[in-house]
N, C-alpha and C positions, 0 to 999 in steps of 0.2 A: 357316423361312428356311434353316436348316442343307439339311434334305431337300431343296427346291428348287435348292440349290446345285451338290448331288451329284449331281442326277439332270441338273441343266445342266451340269456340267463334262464329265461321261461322255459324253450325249448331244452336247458340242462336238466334242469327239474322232469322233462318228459324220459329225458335219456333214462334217469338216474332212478325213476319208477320200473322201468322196462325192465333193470337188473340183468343187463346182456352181455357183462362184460365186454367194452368193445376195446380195441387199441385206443391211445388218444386222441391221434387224428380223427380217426373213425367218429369217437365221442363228441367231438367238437363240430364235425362236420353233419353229421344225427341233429345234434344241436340247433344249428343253424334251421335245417329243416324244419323239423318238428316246431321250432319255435316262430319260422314266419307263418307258419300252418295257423299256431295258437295267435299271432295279433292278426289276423285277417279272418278268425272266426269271431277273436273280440270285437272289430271293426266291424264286421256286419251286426252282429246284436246292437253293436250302439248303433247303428245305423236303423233297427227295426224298431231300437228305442225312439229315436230323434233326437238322438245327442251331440251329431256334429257339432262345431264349432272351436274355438281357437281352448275352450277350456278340456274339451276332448284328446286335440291334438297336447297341451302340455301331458293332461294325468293320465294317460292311456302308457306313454311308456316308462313314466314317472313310477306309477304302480308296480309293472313289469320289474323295472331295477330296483325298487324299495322290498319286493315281496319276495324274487331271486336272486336277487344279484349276486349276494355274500356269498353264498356255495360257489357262484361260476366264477367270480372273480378269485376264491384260493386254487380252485383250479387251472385260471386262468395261468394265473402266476408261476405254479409247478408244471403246466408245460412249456412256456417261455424258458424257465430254466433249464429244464430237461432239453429242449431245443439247443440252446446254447452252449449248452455241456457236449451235448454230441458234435454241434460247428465247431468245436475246440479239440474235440477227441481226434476227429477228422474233416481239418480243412478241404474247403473247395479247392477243386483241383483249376489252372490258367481254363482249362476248357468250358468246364461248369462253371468258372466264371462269367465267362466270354457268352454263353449259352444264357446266363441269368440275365445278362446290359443288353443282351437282343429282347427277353423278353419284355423289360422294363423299358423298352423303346417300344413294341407295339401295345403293351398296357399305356403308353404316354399318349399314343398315335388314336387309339381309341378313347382315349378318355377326351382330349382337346376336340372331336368332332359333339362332347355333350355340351361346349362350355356356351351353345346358342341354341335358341326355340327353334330359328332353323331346319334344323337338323332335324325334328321332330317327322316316325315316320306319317304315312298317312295313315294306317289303320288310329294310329293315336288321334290324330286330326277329327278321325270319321268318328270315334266310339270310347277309346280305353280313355283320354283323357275328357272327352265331349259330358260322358257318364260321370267319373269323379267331381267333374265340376257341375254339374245337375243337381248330386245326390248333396252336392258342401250349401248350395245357394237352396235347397230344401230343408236343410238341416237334417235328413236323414235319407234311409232308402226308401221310394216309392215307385210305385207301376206306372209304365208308359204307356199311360191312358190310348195315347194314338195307336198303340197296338205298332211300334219302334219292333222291328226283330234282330235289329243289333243289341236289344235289352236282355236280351236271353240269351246270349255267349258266355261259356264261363267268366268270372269276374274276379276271382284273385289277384292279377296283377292291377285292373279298374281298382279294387279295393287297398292295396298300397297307395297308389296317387289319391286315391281318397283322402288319407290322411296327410297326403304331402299337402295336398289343396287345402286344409283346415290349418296352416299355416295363419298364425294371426299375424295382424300389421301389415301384409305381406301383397305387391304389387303380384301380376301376372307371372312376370321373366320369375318370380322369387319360388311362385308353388310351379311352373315347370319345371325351374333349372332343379330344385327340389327334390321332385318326379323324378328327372332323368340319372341326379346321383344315387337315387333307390337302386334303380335299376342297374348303373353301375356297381354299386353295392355288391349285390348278388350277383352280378360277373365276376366280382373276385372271390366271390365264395366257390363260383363253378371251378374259377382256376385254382383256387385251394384243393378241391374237390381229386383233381387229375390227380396228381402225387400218390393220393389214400388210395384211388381205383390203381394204378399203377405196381405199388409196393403187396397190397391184397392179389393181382392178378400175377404176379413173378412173385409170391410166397414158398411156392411148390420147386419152383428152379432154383429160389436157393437152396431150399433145405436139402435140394436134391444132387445137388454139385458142390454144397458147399461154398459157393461164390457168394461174392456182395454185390448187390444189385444197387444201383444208386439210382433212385425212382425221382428226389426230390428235385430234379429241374425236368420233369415231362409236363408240365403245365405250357413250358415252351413251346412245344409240339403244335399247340393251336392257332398258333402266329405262322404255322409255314401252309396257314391255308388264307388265300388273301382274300378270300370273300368276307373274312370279319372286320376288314376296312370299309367296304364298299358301304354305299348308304342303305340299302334295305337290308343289308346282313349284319351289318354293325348293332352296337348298342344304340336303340334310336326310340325310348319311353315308349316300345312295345310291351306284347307279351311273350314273346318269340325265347330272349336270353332269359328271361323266367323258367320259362317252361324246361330252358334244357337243363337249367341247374338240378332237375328234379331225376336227370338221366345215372347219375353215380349214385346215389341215395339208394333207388330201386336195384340199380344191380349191385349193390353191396349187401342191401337185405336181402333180397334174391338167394345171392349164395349162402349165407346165414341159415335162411327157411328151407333150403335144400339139403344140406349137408346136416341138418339138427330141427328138424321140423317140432315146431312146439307154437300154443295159440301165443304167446308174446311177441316171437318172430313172426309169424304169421301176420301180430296187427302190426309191429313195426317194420313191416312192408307195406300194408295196407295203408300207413299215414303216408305213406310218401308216392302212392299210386294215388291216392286222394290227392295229394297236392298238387300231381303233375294235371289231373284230371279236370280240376277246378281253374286250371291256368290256360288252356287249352286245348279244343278237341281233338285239334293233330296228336296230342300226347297218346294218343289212343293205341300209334302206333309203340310205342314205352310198355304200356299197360300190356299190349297183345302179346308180346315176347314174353 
């Protein structure tokens, strides 16, 4: 919760440069991005510095919330309200009830397969966590003399568990299990995410019929595909759920840069095609649309 904090306060600070006017979700969920963009470019500088270790992992996001926080947290605060104001204007209906206790049962279902090392897929075995833990017992980032070509995969998610692994005090089970709630993390960011792509992609139908479109339980939607139970589909300290978080972001900017082309919109696309890019190559298929 800490880590999600820091990397949304910095990342407001990115928003609130850009000057984009977004809706709030929108801004919140920009937020998110841009801001694991910024501690995983901090992370590798300290990394080129040599500054791993357990003093890294406190002040790295310590800084983050001491230098942004105050802006994102009064924001924070007036969209919480504003949320609640509208759950009150217009309660959930028995159905969107019923729709939200499904989804909060396969959010349960996947999160209980992170709570063991287990679980861990293999590519993490082979590389994404092999690497974090290389770069923490080096104290920084260095070249694989052996000429390693799992070393030259992109590394933004490698570089999350980096900072998980700089856990001080901390046995093995503590920097996976660690690792693997990052990564949970940014699943519920992705499923924040749906709603905002949802309500932006039926904008045009309401204003066009006049209807209410009620967007805020399509995050459900991703639970009536059960490959995201299974074990290489699931959440499993890859780079895989990383990567897709990065798929609403770009077609949010997307349409933004289309509709109102200007160089601001243009770079904020451009962070979030950076992001998906540095998390993995497959992303390319993201980028090429």
């Amino acid at each position: 919760a800490v880590w999600t904090l820091a990397c949304a306060s910095v990342g407001d600070a990115v928003v609130r440069r850009f000057n984009l006017a977004l809706p709030a979700s929108e801004r919140l969920l920009g937020a998110l991005g841009a801001g694991l963009l910024v501690f995983v470019s901090g992370t590798f500088v300290a990394g080129i510095l040599r500054l791993y270790g357990p003093v890294f992992f406190v002040a790295w996001p310590t800084f983050l919330l001491l230098a942004f926080g105050a802006p994102f947290l009064r924001f924070l605060r007036r969209y919480v309200r504003h949320r609640l104001a509208a759950g009150r204007r217009a309660p959930p209906s028995p159905l969107m009830s019923a729709l939200c206790v499904f989804g909060l049962v396969g959010v349960g279902m996947v999160y209980f397969n992170i709570l063991t090392p287990d679980n861990i897929a293999g590519d993490s075995h082979w590389y994404h966590l092999a690497i974090a833990e290389h770069y923490v017992a080096e104290g920084g980032i260095h070249p694989f003399v052996e000429g390693w070509f799992q070393g030259t995969l992109p590394q933004l998610a490698t570089l999350i568990y980096t900072w998980a692994f700089s856990f001080p005090g901390s046995a093995l089970f503590d920097r996976v299990e660690l690792a693997a709630h990052l990564e949970f993390a940014i699943f519920l960011w992705t499923l924040f995410g749906i709603p905002v792509l949802a309500r932006w992609a039926t904008a045009r139908a309401r204003s066009r019929t006049n209807t209410r479109i009620r967007a805020s339980a399509a995050w459900v939607a991703l639970f009536l595909f059960p490959g995201i139970f299974l074990y290489d589909s699931s959440v499993s300290t890859n780079a895989d759920h990383i990567a897709a978080f990065w798929a609403v972001p770009i077609l949010l900017a997307l349409g933004r840069a289309l509709r109102s082309p200007s160089a601001k919109r243009g770079a904020w696309l451009a962070l979030s095609l950076a992001g998906a890019l540095l998390t993995k190559y497959q992303t390319i298929m993201l980028v090429t649309f």
